[in-house]
N, C-alpha and C positions, 0 to 999 in steps of 0.2 A: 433522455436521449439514448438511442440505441446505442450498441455495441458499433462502433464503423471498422471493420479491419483494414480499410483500402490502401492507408499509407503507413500502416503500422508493421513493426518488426519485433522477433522476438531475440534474447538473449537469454541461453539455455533455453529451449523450448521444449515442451513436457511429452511426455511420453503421446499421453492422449490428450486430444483436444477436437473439438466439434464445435456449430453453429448449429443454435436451436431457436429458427426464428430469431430474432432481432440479440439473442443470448449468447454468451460463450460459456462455454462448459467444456471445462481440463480436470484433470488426475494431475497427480506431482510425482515424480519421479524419486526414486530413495535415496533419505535425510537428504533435501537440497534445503539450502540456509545462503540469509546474507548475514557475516557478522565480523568486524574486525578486531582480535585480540582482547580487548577488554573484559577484564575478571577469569574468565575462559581459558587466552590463550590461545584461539586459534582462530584462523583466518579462512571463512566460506562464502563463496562468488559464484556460486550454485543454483542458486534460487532463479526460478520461473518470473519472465519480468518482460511485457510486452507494452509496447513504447513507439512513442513519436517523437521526435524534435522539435523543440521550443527554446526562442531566445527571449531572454527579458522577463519584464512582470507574466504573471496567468495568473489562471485558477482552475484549477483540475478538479472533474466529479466522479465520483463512480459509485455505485451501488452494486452490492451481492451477497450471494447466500452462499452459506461454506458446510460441509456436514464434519463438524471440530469433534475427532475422537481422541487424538493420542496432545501429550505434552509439546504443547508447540505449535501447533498446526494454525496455520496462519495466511492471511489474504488482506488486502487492502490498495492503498495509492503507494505509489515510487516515483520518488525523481533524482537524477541518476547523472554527473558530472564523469565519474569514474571509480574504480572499484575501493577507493579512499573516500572518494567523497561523494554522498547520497543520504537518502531517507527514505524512511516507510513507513507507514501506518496503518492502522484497521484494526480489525478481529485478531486477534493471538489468545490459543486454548490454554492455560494456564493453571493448577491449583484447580482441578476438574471444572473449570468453565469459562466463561469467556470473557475476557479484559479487552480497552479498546489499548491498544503498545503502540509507543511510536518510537525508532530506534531514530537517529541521526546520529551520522559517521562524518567527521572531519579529520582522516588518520587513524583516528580510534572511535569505537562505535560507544554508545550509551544506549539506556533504557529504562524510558518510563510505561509506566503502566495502572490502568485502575478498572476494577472487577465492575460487568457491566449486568445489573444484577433483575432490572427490567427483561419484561416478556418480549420477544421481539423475535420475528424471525430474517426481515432485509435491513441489511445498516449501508449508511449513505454516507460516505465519504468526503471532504473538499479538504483542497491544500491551494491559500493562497499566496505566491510567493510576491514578495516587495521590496526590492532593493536588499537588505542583507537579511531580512526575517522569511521566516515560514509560519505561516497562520494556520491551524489544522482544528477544521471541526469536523461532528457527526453529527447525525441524529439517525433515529432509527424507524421503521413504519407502525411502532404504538407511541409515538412521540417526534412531531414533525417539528420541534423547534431546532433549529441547529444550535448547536454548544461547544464549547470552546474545547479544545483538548490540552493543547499547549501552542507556544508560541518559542519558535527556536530561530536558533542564530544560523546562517548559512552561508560561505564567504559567498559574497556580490560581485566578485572579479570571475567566478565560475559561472558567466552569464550563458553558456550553449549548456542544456539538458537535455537528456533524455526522460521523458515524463510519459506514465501508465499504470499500468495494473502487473503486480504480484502475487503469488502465492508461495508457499514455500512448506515443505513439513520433514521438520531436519531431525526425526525420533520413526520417522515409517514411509511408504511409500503408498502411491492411491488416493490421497488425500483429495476429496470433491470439492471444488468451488463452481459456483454459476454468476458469471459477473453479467447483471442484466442493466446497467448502460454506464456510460462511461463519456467523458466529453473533457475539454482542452481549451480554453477562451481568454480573450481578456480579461483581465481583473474587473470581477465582477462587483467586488464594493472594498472598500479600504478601513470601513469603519469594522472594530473589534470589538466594541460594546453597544 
């Protein structure tokens, strides 16, 4: 499904950004990050994050291509309660290549992460959320099966979101993503295996 921008909004919105055909294509602004305290120490609500509202179950898609040069540089899904509480996932350039990361923050952020070591150049995103979990798979276009990433806990009493696409690159500025579709639906299956 394309890109629809018709009722969507950004928080921080990036320097540059354009419509190319059914595509969105943005630059990041310098070192923008979403990360709260943990290990670190320091609290960044920065990051390029463009969104819709959604109450209850869904399941969010997106697919796009990122040109990942510096430590960090990073794209994917976001679904967003407030600057405490939220998640991301996708592409993060890490240890010179690309890991799929998925942070969730409730107070404090974490992070997991695993080296994505297949050729590929478009990766496909979904987050399905269900009462207090979040479901997160990929797959990528030399590999169309989707797979699991993780599955996290999310309070269920934060049922109004903001849910979309992110990018962020909190080591440089410029940072290219092309997010070529993205969509917001009912939960689209419940089964995890």
């Amino acid at each position: 499904m394309p890109v629809d921008l018709s009722d969507m909004q950004w928080l921080n919105p990036p320097p540059e950004v354009r419509k190319n055909g059914d595509r969105l294509i943005a630059r990041s602004g310098p070192e923008t990050d979403f990360w709260q305290e943990t290990y670190y120490g320091f609290h960044h609500d920065d990051g390029h994050f463009l969104y819709r509202h959604r109450l209850g179950d869904f399941t969010a898609e997106t697919s796009f291509v990122g040109r990942y040069e510096a430590l960090y540089d990073q794209a994917g899904l976001m679904l967003r309660h407030d600057e405490k509480h939220w998640m991301k996932c996708g592409i993060e350039f890490t240890d010179g290549a690309r890991h799929f990361s998925t942070v969730v923050t409730n107070g404090h952020s974490d992070w997991s992460a695993f080296r994505l070591d297949e050729d590929f150049e478009e990766i496909f995103v979904r987050v399905t959320r269900m009462g207090d979990a979040l479901f997160i798979q990929y797959r990528t276009d030399s590999r169309p099966d989707w797979r699991m990433a993780r599955l996290a806990y999310f309070p269920p009493t934060l049922s109004e979101l903001s849910v979309g696409m992110t990018f962020c690159s909190p080591q440089r500025e410029g940072f290219e993503v092309e997010f070529r579709s993205f969509s917001l639906t009912d939960v689209k299956s419940r089964d995890i295996h």
